[in-house]
C-alpha positions in Angstrom: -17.7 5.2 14.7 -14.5 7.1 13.6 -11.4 4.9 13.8 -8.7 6.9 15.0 -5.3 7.0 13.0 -2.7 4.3 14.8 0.7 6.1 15.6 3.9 3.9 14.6 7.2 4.3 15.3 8.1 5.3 11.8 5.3 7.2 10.4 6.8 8.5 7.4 7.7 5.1 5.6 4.3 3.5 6.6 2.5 6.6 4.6 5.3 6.1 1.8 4.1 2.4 1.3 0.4 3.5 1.3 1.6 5.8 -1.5 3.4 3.5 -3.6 0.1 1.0 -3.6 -1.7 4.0 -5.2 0.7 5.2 -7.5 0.4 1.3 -8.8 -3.3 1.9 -8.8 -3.2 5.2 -11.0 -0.5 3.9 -13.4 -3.5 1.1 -14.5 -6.3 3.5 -14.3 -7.9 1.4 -10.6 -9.7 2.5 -8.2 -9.5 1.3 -4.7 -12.4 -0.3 -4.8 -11.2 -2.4 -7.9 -8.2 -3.2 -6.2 -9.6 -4.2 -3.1 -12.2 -6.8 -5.1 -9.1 -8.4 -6.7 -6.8 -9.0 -4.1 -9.0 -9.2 -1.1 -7.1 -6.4 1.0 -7.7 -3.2 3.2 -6.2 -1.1 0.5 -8.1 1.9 1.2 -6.7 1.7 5.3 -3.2 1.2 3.7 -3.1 4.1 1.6 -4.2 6.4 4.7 -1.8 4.8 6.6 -4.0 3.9 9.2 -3.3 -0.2 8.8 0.5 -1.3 7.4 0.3 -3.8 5.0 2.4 -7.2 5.9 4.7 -8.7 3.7 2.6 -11.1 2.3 -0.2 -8.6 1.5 2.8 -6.3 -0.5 3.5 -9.8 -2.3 -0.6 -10.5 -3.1 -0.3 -6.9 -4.3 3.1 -6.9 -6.6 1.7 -10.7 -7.7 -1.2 -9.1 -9.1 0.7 -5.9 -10.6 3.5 -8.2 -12.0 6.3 -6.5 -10.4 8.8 -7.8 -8.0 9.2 -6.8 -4.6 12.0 -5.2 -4.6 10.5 -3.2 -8.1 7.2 -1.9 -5.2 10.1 -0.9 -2.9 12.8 0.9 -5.6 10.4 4.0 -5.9 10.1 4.8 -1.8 12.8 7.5 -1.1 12.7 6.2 2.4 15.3 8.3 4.8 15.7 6.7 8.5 
């Protein structure tokens, strides 16, 4: 069974977070499924944008790049 894409009401940001995971991924050579064994999350779903991370998943995520949250959030040229 497919699962179909969920719409939200802000489309463009929830792909922009998805994107910002896997540039993190690609700047330390990961691959989702690496990723996804350390930190116990639906990475793949986030990157497709098909799940929006929560705020405590970004924090598993930045916790286990080292970065702060507001250093996972600098690089999204988000427009509203």
């Amino acid at each position: 069974m497919v699962k179909k894409a969920r719409y939200y009401s802000n489309q463009e940001f929830v792909i922009s977070i998805g994107q910002r995971i896997k540039e993190l991924r690609k700047e330390h050579n990961h691959s989702q499924e690496y990723l996804i064994e350390k930190v116990r999350l639906s990475i793949n779903c986030y990157e497709t944008g098909t799940k929006v991370p929560t705020l405590m998943s970004i924090y598993k995520i930045c916790e286990f790049y080292k970065i702060s949250i507001s250093e996972f959030f600098a690089p999204i040229n988000y427009q509203h």
